[in-house]
VEXMAR-98967 format. One record per residue (C-alpha): residue number from 0; residue in three letters; x, y, z. Coordinates in steps of 0.05 Angstrom, whole numbers, padded with zeros to 5 digits. Layout:
# VEXMAR-98967
seq:type:c1:c2:c3
NUM:ALA:X:Y:Z $
...
***
This chain:
# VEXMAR-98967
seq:type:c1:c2:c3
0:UNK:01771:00612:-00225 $
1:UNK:01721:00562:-00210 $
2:UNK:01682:00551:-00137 $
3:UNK:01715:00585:-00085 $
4:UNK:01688:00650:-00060 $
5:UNK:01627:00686:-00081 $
6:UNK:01622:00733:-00125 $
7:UNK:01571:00796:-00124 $
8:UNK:01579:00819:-00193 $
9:UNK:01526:00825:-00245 $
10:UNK:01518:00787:-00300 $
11:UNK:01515:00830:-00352 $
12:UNK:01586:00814:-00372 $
13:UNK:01572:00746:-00357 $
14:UNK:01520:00746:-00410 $
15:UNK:01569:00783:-00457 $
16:UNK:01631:00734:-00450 $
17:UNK:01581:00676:-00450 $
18:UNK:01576:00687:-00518 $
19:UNK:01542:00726:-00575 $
20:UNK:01488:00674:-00580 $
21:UNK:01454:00684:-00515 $
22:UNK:01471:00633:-00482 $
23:UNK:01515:00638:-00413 $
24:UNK:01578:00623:-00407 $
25:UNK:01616:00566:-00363 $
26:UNK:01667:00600:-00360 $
27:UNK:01732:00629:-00314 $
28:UNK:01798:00632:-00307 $
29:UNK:01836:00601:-00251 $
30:UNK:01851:00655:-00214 $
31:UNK:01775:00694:-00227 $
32:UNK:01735:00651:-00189 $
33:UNK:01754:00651:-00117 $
34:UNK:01693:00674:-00083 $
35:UNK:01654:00661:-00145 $
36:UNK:01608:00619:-00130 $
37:UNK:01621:00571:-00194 $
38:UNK:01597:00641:-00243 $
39:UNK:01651:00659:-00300 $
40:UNK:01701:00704:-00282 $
41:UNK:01684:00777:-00302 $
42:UNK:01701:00851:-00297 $
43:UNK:01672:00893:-00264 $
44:UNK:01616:00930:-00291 $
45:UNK:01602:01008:-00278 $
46:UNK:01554:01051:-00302 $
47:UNK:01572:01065:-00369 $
48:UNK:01626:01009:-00385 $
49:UNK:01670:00961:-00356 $
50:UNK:01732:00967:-00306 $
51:UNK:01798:00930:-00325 $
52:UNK:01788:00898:-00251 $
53:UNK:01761:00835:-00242 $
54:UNK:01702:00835:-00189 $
55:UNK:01723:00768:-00157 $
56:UNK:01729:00796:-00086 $
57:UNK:01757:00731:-00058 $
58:UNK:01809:00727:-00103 $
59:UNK:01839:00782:-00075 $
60:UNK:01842:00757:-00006 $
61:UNK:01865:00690:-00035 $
62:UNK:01922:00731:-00068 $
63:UNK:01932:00778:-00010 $
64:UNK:01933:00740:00061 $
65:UNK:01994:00692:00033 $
66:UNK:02031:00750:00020 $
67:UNK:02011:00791:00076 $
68:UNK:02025:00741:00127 $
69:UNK:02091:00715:00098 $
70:UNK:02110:00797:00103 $
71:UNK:02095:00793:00170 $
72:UNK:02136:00736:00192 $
73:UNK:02197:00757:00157 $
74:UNK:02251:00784:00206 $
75:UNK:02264:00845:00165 $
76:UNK:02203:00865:00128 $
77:UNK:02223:00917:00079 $
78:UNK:02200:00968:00014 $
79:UNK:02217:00913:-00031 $
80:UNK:02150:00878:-00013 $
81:UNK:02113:00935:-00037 $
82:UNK:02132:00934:-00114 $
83:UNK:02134:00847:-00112 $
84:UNK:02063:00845:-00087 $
85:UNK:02044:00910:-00135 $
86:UNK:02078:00852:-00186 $
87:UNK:02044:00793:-00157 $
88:UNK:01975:00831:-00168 $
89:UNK:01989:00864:-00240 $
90:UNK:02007:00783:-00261 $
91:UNK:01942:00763:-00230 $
92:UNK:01900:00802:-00280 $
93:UNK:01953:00798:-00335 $
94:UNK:01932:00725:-00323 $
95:UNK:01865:00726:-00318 $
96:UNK:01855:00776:-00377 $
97:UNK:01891:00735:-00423 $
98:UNK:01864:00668:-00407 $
99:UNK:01793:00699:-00420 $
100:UNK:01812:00723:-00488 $
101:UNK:01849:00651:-00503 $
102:UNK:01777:00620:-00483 $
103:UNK:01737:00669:-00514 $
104:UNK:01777:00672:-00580 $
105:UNK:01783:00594:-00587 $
106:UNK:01710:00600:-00590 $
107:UNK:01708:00655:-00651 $
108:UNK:01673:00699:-00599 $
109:UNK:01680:00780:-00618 $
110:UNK:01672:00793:-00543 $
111:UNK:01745:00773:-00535 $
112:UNK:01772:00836:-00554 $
113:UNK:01747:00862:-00482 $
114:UNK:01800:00824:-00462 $
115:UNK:01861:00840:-00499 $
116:UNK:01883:00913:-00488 $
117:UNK:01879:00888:-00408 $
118:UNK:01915:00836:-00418 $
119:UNK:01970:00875:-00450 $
120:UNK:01972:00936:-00411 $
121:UNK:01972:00893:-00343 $
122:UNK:02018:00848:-00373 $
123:UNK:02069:00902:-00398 $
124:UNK:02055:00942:-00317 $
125:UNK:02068:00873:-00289 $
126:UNK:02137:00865:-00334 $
127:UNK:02149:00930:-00311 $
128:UNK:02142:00913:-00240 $
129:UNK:02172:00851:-00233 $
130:UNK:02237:00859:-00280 $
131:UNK:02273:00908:-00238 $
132:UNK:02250:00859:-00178 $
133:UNK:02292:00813:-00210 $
134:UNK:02357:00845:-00226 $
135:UNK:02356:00863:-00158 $
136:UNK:02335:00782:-00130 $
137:UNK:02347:00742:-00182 $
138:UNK:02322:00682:-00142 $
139:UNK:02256:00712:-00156 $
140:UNK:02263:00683:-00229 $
141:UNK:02267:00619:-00204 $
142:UNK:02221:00616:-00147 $
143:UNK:02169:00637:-00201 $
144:UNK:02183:00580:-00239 $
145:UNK:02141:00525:-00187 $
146:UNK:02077:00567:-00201 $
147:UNK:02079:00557:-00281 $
148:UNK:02055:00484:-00283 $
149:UNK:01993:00513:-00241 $
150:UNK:01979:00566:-00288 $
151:UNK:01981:00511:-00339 $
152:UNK:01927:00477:-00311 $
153:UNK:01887:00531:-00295 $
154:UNK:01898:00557:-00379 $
155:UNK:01880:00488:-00405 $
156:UNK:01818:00487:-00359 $
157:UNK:01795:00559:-00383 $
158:UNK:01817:00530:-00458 $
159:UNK:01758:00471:-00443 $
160:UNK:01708:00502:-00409 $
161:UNK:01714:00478:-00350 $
162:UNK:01742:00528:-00297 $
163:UNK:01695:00497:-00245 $
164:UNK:01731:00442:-00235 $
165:UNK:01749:00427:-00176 $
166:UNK:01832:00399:-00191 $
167:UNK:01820:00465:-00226 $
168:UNK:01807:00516:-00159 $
169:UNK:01857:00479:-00121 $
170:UNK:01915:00492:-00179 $
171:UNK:01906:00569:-00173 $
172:UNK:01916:00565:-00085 $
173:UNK:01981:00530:-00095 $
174:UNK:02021:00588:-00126 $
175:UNK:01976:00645:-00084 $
176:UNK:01998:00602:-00013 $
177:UNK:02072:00597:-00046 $
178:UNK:02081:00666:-00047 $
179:UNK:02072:00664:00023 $
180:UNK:02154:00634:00016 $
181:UNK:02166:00684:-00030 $
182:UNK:02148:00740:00016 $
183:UNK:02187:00716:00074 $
184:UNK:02254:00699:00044 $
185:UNK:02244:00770:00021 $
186:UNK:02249:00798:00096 $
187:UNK:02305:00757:00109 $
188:UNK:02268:00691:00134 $
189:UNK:02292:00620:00131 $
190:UNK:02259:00584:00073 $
191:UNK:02244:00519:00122 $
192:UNK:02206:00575:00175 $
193:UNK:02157:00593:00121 $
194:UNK:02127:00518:00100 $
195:UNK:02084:00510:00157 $
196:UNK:02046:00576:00151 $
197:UNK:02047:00572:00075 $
198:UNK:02014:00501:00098 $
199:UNK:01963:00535:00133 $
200:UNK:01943:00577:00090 $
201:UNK:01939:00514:00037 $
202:UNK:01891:00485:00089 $
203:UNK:01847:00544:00092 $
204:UNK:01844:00562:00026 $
205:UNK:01840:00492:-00011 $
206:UNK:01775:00484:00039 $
207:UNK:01739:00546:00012 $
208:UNK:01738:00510:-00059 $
209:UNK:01689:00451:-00036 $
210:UNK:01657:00495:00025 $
211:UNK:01633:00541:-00030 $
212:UNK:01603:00496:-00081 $
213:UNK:01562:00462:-00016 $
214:UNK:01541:00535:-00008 $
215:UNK:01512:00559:-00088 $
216:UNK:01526:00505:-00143 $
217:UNK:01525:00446:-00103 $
218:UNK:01476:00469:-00043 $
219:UNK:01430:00404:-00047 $
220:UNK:01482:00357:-00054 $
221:UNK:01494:00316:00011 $
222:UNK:01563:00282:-00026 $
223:UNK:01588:00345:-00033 $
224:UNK:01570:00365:00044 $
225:UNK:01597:00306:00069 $
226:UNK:01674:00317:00027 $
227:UNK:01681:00381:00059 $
228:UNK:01654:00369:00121 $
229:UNK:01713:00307:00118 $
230:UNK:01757:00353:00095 $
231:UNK:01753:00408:00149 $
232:UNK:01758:00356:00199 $
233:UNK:01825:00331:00176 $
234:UNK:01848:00397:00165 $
235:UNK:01830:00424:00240 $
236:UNK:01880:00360:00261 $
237:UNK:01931:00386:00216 $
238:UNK:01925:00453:00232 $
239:UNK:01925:00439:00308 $
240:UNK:01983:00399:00300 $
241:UNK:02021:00453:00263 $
242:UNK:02008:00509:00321 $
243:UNK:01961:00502:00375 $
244:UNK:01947:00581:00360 $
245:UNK:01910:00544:00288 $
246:UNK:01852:00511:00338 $
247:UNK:01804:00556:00340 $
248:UNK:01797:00579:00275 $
249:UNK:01800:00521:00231 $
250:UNK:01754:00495:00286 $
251:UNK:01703:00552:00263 $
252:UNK:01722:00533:00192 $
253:UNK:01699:00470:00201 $
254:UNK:01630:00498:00242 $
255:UNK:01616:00532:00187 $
256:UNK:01629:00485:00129 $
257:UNK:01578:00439:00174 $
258:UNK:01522:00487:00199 $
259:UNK:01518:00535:00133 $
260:UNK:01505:00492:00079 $
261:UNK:01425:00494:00057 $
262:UNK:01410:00556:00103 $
263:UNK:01396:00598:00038 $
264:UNK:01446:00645:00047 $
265:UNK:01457:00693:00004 $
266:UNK:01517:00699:-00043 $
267:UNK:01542:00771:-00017 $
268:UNK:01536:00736:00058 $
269:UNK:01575:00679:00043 $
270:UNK:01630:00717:00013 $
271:UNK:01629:00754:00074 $
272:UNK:01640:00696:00114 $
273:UNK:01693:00686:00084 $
274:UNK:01734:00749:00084 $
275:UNK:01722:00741:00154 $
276:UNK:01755:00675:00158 $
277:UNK:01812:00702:00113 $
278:UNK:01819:00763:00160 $
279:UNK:01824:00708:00222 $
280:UNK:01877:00671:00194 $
281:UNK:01922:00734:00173 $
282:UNK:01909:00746:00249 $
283:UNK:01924:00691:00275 $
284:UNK:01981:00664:00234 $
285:UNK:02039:00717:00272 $
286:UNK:02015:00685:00324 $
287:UNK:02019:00619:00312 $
288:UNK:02097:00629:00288 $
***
């Protein structure tokens, strides 16, 4: 899924989906990069093979903390959350599976057949998951309906080539933050309650797309420095203004997007950093509302 959050993978499969001529790939799907660090989505590799599970740890924190927090802040949390978010998960890699085979294939590359049995078999566990979801909530249907322009954008981009884009990262955080609504009209919660949280988390997460490409693809480029230093800066105002509670740590958000860029840090430590500014705003976000 383009820049976002790094990604400690090898690139083995890289090298693989890349194509059979030898030459790497630019590739990824919009939801494979978060934590990425601009590399092609992948799966991860094992001794012996390949998992079915893409490696792009921050992804799943992208995908997670929405959903987590909006559980949270719903009046009545319940066991329904467990099978949507079991859904919300299987679509992710349904997703991501099937946009690498669409990319791949396009291209005539054999390597796309990694991708199709996923594809289906998380796609068919998803359908699974999520149809019973909706006899039960049918205004699940709908509220699924927002997130398919996004996934539109996020196909065409794999479709071209260029998942690195950065309208590209910021079209795959719109539906993970939405489910953030999702989540707490599940509990019980007031539609209007949820948008400044699912706000927040929009702050937060859009940042991490520039903040990362300051910190591996774009690490020598002052433009791209100065844009997300700009951009944590109005994003700490907006955040304060939201909930006082949102201060401090889109105030070390914006620390970091300042002080880390061109330290040479290494890919696995600025993922880290970033799960740790994930886990702060899951924290902090109860609090906040």
């Amino acid at each position: 899924m383009r820049d976002g959050v790094p990604h400690t993978g090898g690139r083995a499969q890289g090298a693989a989906d890349g194509g059979e001529s030898g030459r790497g790939s630019e590739s990824g799907s919009g939801y494979g990069g978060r934590y990425g660090g601009g590399s092609e989505p992948r799966s991860g590799r094992r001794r012996g093979g390949y998992t079915w599970l893409p490696d792009q740890h921050g992804a799943w924190a992208m995908l997670a903390v929405p959903f987590l927090a909006g559980t949270l802040l719903a009046p009545r949390p319940g066991w329904a959350h467990a099978p949507l978010f079991a859904a919300w998960l299987l679509g992710y890699v349904a997703v991501f599976h099937a946009q690498q085979w669409l990319r791949l294939h396009a291209r005539g590359l054999r390597s796309a057949r990694r991708h199709g049995r996923p594809a289906v078999v998380f796609g068919a566990a998803f359908a699974a998951a999520a149809l019973p979801l909706a006899v039960a909530h049918p205004w699940l249907a709908v509220a699924a309906l927002p997130a398919a322009p996004f996934v539109a954008v996020n196909t065409y981009h794999a479709l071209r080539g260029r998942e690195r884009a950065l309208v590209n990262g910021l079209a795959a955080v719109v539906p993970a933050c939405g489910m953030l609504l999702v989540a707490q009209r599940l509990g019980g919660g007031a539609t209007g309650a949820a948008w400044a949280p699912a706000l927040a988390c929009l702050l937060y997460f859009a940042g991490t797309v520039p903040y990362v490409k300051t910190m591996i693809r774009e690490r020598n480029s002052r433009r791209h420095r100065r844009g997300s230093v700009v951009y944590h800066a109005a994003a700490l105002v907006v955040a304060a203004c939201l909930s006082p509670w949102l201060a401090p740590p889109f105030a070390a958000y914006l620390a970091r997007a300042a002080a880390l860029p061109g330290r040479g840090l290494r890919v696995p430590v600025v993922g880290a950093v970033e799960l740790a500014c994930s886990a702060a705003l899951l924290l902090t976000l109860p609090l906040a509302f």
